[in-house]
N, C-alpha and C positions, 0 to 999 in steps of 0.2 A: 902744649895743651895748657892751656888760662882757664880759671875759674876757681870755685871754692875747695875744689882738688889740687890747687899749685901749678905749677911748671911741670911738663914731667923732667925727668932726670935721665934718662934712657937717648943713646943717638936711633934714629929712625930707624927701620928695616931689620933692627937687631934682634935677638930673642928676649931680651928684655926690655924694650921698648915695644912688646905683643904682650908679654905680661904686665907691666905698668897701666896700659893702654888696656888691657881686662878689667884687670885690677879697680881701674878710674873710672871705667864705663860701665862696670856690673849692674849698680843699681839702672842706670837711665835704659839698662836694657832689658827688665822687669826680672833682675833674680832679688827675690826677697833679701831685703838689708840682714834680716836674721834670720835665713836658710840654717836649718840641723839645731835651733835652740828652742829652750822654754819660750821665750820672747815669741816666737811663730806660732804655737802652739795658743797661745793666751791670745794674740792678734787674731787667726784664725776663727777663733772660738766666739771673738767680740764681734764678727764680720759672720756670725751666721745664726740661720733662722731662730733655732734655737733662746742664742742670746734675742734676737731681736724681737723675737715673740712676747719677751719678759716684760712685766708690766714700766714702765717707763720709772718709777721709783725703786722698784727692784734694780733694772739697770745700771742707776747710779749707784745705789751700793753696791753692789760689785763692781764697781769701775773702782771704786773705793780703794778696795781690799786687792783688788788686781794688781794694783801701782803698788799695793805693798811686796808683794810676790814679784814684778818684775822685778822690782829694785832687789830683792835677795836673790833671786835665782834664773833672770830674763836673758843672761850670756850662758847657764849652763846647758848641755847638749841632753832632752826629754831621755827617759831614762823607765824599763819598766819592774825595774829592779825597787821592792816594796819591804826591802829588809829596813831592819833597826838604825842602822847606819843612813839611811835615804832616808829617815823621817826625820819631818824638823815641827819645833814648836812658835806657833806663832803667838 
């Protein structure tokens, strides 16, 4: 397998040459690149009426302030735990 995934590294027909081969093809087979994070949750969010309804300069500010939040917290897994511990200061 060639492309911006590499070689794979697995010989054909093996059990690791079907997880490689998952692994490599996940996204092209529509499972969300960030499936189970904040990062889907904020994607989600920006991709519905909601958002879309907002006035066009509203939007851009929150896209703003979004990109601060993924970049702190867009790999961890949403959470609905609201303790003292789970808040943070922006």
């Amino acid at each position: 397998m060639r492309g911006a995934a590499g070689r794979r590294s697995s010989k054909a027909g093996t059990a690791e040459f079907i997880a490689e081969f998952k692994r490599l093809t996940a996204e092209r087979e529509g499972t969300p690149r960030y499936a189970g994070t904040f990062q889907q949750v904020l994607n989600d969010y920006q991709r519905s009426n909601a958002f879309m309804d907002l006035a066009e300069s509203t939007r851009r500010d929150y896209i703003g302030r979004i990109r601060a939040i993924e970049t702190r917290f867009g790999d961890m897994p949403p959470s609905r735990d609201r303790g003292p511990a789970r808040e943070a200061s922006f």
